[in-house]
N, C-alpha and C positions, 0 to 999 in steps of 0.2 A: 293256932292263931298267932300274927305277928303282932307283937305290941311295942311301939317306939315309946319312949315317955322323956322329953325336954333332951332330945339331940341335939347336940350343937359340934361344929365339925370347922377349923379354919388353917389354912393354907399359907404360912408367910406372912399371917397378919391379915392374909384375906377372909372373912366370916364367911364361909361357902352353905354352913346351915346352921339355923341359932332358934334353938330350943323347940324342935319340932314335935310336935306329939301325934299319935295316929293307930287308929288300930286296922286292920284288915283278919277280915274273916277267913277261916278255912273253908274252903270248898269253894269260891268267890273268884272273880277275875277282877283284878283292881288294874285303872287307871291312872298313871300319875303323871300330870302333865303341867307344863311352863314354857316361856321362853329358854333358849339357848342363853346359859349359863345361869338357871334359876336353883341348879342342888340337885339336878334330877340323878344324875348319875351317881353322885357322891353319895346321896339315900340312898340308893341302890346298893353300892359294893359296904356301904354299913349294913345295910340290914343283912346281907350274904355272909358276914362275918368276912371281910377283905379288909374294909378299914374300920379301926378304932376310933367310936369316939373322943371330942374331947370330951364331953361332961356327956350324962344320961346314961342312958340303959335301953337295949335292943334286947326282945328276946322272942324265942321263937318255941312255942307249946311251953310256957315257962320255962327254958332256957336261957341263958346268954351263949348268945351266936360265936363272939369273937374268940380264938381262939377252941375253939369246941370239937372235934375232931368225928363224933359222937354223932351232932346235929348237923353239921356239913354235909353229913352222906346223904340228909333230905333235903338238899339244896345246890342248887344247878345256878349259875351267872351265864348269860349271854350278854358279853359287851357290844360294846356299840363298834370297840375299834377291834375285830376279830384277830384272833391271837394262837399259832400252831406250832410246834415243834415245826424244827428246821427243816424242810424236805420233806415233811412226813405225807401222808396220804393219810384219807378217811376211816381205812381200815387199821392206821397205826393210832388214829384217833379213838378208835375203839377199842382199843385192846388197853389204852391207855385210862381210859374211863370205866371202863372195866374191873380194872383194879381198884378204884375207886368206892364207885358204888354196887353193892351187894347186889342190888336188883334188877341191872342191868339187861335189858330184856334184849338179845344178839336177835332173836328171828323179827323183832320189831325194826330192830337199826338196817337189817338186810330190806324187810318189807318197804320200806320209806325211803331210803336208799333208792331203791328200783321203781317207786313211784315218781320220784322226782329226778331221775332219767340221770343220774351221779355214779362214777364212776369211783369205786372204793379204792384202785390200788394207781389211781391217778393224783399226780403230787398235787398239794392244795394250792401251793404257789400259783399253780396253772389256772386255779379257779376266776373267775370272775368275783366280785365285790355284791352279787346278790346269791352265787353260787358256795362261797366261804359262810353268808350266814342261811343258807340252807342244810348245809354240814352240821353247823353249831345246835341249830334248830332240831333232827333228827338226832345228834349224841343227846340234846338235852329232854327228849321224848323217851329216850330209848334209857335212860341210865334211868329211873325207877325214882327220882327225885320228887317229893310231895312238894316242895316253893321253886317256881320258875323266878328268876330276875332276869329282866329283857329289856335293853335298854336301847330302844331306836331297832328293833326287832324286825322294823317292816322295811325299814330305810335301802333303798338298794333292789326291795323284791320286786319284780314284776307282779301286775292283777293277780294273775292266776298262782302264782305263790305266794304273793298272801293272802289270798280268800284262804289257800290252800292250809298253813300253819295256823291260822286265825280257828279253821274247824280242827286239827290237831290239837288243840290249848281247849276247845270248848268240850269236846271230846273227853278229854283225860280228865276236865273239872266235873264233868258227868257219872264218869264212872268210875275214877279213884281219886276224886274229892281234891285233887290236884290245887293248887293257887298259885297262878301264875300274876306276876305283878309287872308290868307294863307300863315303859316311860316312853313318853312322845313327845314333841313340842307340836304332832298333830292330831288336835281335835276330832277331825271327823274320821282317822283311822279308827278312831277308838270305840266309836258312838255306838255302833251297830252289837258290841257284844261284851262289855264291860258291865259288870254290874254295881260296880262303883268309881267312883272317879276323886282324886285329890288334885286339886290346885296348887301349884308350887310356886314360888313369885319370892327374889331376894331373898332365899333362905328357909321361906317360911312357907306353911300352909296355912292358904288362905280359907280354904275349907274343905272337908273331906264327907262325901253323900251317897247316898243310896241314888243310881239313876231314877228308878222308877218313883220313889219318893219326891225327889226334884219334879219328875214330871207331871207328876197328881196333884202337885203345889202351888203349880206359875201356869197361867193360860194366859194368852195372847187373844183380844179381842178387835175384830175390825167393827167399830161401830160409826151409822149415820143416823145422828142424832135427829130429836125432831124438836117438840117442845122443851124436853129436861135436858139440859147437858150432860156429856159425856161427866164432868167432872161430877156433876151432884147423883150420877148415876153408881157411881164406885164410892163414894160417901163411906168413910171407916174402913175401905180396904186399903191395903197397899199398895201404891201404884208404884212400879219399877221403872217405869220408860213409859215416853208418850210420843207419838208422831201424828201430824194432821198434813193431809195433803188437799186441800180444799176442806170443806166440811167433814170429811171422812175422818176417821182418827183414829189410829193403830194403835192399841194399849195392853201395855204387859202389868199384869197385877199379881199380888201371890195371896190365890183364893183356890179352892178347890173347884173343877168345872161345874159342879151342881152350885152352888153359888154364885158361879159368875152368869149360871144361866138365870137362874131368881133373882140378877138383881137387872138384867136385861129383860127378863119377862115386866118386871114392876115398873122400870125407866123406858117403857114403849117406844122404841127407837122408832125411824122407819129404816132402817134395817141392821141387822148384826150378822155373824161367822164367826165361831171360836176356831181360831185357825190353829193346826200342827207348830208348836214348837220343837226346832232343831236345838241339840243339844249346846252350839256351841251359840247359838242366841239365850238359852238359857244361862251361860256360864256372863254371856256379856251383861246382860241385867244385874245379875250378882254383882261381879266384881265392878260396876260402876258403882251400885250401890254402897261398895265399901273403897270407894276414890279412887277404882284404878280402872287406867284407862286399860279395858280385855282386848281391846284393836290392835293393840303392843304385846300384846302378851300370847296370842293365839293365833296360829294361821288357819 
């Protein structure tokens, strides 16, 4: 397990994170997402043990990361901005990580290598900008590492490359309990196969969830009222958001679906649909709810 406890990290005077706390489970694929320049990166190369907090405590299986030589070998960084020795080539990148990590699995890095049509003893310079983190993605498969850090991971890939690494990462969390932690400023990259997600915004996290938990919690109701009002009809629930486009009225409440069906059975609309919530209307509900505008914060 990764355990962060009151992070705070600043740059020049700049407060880049200030007192974050968060746990992420083993075997789990976390999301952590915000606008461009919310901390996402700088959590990241803390948790990896690259930078030092200033205040708090990172640690990893009860651990402390920084400095740790020990716990590093179960931990892989994929930055955002990709980074190689001079000249080298894929396979000089293997050899190099190799020495690193004990578990480096060579006929996995050759396997995925050749699926993804890459060329090991071709310079990386030559690579393209989705072909450099496809390299990174493959050494960080292939070196035996139990915590991924991946930061803008998808940025640069084509569809089919990242459908492709996205089942690589679910893959390995399958069957060697793998955790891969995953920064994005986008929302619906993530949606599909995260199973928790954190909020980053000025430093901080705004909140850190179980998806499926979020989604059992917040239902979206198109209702047309008849005799009772939509309002006297959610009476004691929470209402997150309302929209009316003529009589019709699109309402986000945080009820569990069996309840919001019992309170639409008892308020005899003439007519209702608990409609599909996407995740990133689920995140907007939220952070309105706690004053910030999610339209800013999420593409």
């Amino acid at each position: 397990m990764i355990c962060a406890q009151q992070v705070s990290k600043s740059f020049g005077g700049t407060a880049a994170l200030d007192s974050i706390t968060a746990e992420i489970r083993t075997g789990s694929i976390y999301g952590l997402i915000g606008s461009n320049g919310a901390g996402k990166s700088t959590f990241l190369r803390i948790l990896a043990g690259i930078l030092k907090p200033d205040s708090g405590t990172v640690t990893i299986d009860d651990q402390e990361v920084f400095e740790n030589p020990e716990i590093k070998q179960h931990c892989f960084m994929i930055s955002d901005e990709q980074y190689f020795f001079s000249g080298c080539t894929p396979r000089d990148m293997k050899d190099y990580y190799k020495s690193i990590y004990p578990h480096f699995d060579e006929d996995r890095y050759r396997t995925l290598m050749k699926n993804f049509g890459l060329d090991e003893r071709r310079k990386i310079r030559t690579f393209s900008k989705g072909m450099k983190k496809q390299v990174s993605v493959i050494c960080a498969a292939s070196s035996g590492a139990d915590y991924l850090f991946c930061d803008e991971t998808f940025d640069g890939l084509d569809p089919v490359a990242r459908q492709a690494v996205k089942s690589i990462f679910a893959g390995d969390v399958a069957e060697f309990s793998a955790t891969p932690v995953i920064a994005s400023h986008n929302l619906r990259e993530l949606e599909d196969f995260c199973d928790c997600i954190g909020l980053l915004h000025r430093g901080g996290i705004l909140f850190s969830r179980d998806l499926d938990d979020m989604k059992l919690h917040i239902q979206k109701i198109q209702i047309l009222p008849d005799k009772i009002p939509e309002q006297k009809m959610l009476e004691g629930i929470e209402v997150l958001g309302i929209q009316h486009s003529g009589r019709m009225a699109t309402v986000t409440v945080r009820c569990s679906r069996q309840e919001a069906e019992e309170r639409m059975r008892a308020g005899a609309p003439l007519y209702y649909e608990i409609l599909p919530l996407s995740l990133e209307e689920i995140f907007i509900a939220e952070t309105e709810v706690n004053g910030y505008d999610a339209k800013k914060l999420i593409l």
